[in-house]
C-alpha positions as CSV (number, residue, x, y, z in Angstrom):
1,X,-81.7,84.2,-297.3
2,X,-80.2,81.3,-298.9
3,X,-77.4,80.1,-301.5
4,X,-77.3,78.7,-304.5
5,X,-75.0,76.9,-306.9
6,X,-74.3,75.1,-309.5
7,X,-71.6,73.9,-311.8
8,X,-70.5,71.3,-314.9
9,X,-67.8,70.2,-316.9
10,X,-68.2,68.1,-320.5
11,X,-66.4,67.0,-324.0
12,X,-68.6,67.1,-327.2
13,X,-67.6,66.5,-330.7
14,X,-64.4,64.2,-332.2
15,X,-61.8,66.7,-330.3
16,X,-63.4,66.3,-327.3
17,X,-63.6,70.4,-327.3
18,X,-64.8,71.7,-323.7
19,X,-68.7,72.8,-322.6
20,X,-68.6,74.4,-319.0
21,X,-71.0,76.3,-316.7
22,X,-71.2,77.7,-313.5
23,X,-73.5,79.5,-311.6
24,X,-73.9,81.0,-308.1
25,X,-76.7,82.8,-306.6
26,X,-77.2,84.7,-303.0
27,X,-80.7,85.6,-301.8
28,X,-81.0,88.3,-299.2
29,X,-83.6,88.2,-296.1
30,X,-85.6,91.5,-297.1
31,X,-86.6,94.0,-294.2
32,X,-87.8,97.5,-293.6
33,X,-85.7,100.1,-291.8
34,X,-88.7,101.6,-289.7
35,X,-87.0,104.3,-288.9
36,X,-86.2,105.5,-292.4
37,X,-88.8,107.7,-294.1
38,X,-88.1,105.8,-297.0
39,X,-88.7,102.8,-296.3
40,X,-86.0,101.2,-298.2
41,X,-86.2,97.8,-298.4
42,X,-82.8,95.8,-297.4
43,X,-81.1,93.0,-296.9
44,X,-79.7,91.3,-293.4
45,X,-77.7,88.2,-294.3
46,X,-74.3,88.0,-295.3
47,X,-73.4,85.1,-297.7
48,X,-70.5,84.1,-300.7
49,X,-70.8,81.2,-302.8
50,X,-68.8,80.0,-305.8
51,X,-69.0,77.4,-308.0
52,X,-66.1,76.5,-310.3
53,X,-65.8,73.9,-313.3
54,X,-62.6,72.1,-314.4
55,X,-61.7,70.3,-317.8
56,X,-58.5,69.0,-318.7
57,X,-57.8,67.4,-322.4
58,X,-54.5,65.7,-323.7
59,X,-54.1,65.7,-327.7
60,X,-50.6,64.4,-329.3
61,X,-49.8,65.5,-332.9
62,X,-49.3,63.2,-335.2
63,X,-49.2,65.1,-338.7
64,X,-45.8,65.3,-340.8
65,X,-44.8,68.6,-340.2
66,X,-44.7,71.4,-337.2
67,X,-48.2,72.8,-337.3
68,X,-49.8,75.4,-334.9
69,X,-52.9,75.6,-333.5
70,X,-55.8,78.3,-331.9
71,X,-58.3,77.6,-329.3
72,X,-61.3,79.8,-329.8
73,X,-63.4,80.3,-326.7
74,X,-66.4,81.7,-326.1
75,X,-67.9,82.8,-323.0
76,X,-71.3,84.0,-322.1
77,X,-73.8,84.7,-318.8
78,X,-75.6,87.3,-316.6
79,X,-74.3,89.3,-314.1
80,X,-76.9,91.0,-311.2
81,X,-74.2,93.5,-309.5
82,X,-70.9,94.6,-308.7
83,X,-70.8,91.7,-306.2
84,X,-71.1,89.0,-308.9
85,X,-68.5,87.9,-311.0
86,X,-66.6,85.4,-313.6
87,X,-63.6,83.6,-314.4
88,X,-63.2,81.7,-317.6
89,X,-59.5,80.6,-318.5
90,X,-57.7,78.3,-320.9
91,X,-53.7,77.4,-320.7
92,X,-51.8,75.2,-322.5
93,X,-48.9,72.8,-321.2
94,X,-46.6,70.9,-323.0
95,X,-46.5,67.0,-322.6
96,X,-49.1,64.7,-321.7
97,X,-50.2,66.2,-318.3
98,X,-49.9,69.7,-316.9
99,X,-46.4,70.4,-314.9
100,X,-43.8,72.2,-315.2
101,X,-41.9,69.6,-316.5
102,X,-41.1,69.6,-320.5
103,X,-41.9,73.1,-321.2
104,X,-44.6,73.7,-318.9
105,X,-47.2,77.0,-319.3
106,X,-47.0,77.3,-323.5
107,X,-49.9,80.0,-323.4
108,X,-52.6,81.3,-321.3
109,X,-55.8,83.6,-322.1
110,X,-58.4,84.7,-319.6
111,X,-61.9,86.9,-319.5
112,X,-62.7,88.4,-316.2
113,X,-66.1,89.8,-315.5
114,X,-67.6,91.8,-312.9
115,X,-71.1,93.3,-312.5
116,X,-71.6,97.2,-312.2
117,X,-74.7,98.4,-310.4
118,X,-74.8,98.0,-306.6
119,X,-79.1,97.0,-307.1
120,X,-80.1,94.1,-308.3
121,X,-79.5,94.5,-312.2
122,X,-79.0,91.5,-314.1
123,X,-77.0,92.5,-317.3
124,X,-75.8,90.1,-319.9
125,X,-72.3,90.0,-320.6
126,X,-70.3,88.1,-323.8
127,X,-66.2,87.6,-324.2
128,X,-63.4,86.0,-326.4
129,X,-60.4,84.9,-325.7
130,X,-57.8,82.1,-327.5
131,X,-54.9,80.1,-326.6
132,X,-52.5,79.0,-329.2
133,X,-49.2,76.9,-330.0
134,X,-47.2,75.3,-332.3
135,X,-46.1,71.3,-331.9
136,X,-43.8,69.3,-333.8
137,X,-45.2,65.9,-334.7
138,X,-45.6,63.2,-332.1
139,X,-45.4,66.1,-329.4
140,X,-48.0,65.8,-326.9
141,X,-49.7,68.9,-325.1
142,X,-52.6,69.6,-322.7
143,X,-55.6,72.0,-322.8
144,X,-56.6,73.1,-319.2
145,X,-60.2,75.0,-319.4
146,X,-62.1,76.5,-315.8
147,X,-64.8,78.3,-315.9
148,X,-66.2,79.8,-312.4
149,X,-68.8,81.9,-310.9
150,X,-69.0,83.9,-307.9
151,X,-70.8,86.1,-305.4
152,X,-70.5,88.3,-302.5
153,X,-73.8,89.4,-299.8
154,X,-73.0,92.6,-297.5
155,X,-75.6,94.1,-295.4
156,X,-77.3,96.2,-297.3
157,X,-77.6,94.2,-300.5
158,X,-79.9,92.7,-302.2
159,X,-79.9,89.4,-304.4
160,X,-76.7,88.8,-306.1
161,X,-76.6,86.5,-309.4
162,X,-73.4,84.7,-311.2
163,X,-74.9,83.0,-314.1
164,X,-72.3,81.2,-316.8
165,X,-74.1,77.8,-316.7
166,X,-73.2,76.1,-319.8
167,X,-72.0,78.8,-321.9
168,X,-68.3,78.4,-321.8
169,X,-67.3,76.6,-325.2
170,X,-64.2,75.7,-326.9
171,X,-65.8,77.0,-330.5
172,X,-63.0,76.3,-332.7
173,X,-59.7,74.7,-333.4
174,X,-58.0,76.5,-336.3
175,X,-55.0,76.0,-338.2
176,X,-52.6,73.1,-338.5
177,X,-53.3,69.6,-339.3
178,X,-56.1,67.7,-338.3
179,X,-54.2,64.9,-337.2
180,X,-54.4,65.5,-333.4
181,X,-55.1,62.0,-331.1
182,X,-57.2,63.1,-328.1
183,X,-56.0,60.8,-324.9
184,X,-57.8,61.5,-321.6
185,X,-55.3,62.9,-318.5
186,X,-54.3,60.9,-315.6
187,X,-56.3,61.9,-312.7
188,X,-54.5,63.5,-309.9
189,X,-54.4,62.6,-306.6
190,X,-57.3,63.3,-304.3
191,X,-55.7,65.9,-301.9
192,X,-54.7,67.6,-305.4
193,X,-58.4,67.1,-307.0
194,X,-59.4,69.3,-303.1
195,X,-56.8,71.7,-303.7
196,X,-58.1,72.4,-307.2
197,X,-61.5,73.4,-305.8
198,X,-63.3,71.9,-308.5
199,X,-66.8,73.1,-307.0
200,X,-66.4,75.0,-304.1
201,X,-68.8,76.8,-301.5
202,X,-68.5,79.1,-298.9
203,X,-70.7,80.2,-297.4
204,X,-70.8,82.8,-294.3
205,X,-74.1,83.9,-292.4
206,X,-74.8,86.3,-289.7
207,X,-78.1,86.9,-287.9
């Protein structure tokens, strides 16, 4: 058995709107319990993987009036079992990076996905969610998008699939003004950018 994983983080368009994927993968060792009249075929590896994408986008206002504004996501993928799952979030901070300084968390919106059969089943899965604020001009906030993908191998499995890869989009910004300046975020430190798991695998095997 073996892991797999993937994961990617990009702007497109004028607003620099967020594309992410993610995907993670587990294949089981497949053997025969001899003894079993059935002869069920199982699995004898024990693996987790996870693979997790990052964006984060600073705009500053600069229309005449207060104006708010929606982030429409849109989140899409296959899921094999109840040991595969996703994580797709978007928050919004005040200010031109993301602390808890100036007003910190404005809004937050999530989907959280899990598979259901305990075989290998891939089943195709599709969520919503928004964000949403409302800024006074020459206010400054940040758009904070991760998108992950995760599995889990136990004894007894088989194959377990995570599959977002490039199907988490930022499909519209609605309401307000278009007079928002996109400006890129300072970087954070290194030990932060570890913290922060951008990708991350773990990955556990017993023979």
């Amino acid at each position: 058995g073996d892991v797999e994983y993937h994961a990617s983080a990009a702007f497109e368009g004028p607003l620099a709107r967020p594309v992410l994927g993610a995907y993670a993968r587990a294949d089981n060792a497949p053997v025969v319990i001899s003894a079993d009249p059935a002869q069920i075929v199982i699995g004898i590896d024990l693996f987790a993987a996870t693979a997790q994408a990052l964006t984060e986008q600073a705009y500053t206002y600069l229309g005449a009036g207060a104006a708010t504004y929606r982030f429409d996501f849109h989140v899409e993928g296959s899921l094999s079992s109840a040991r595969a799952s996703t994580f797709a979030s978007a928050a919004l901070y005040a200010g031109s990076k993301r602390s808890v300084e100036g007003g910190g968390l404005i809004d937050f919106g999530y989907s959280d996905r899990s598979g259901v059969s305990l075989l290998y089943d891939p089943q195709p899965f599709s969520d919503d969610f928004s964000v949403s604020l409302t800024v006074d001009p020459g206010a400054s906030f940040v758009l904070v998008s991760q998108l992950s993908a995760g599995v889990q191998m136990t004894y007894n499995t088989t194959d377990v699939l995570a599959d977002a890869l490039h199907t988490m989009r930022l499909t519209a910004i609605t309401g307000g003004d278009p007079a928002l300046l996109v400006s890129a975020v300072p970087e954070p430190a290194a030990a932060l950018l570890w913290a922060l798991g951008l990708i991350a695998l773990v990955g556990l095997r017993r023979r």
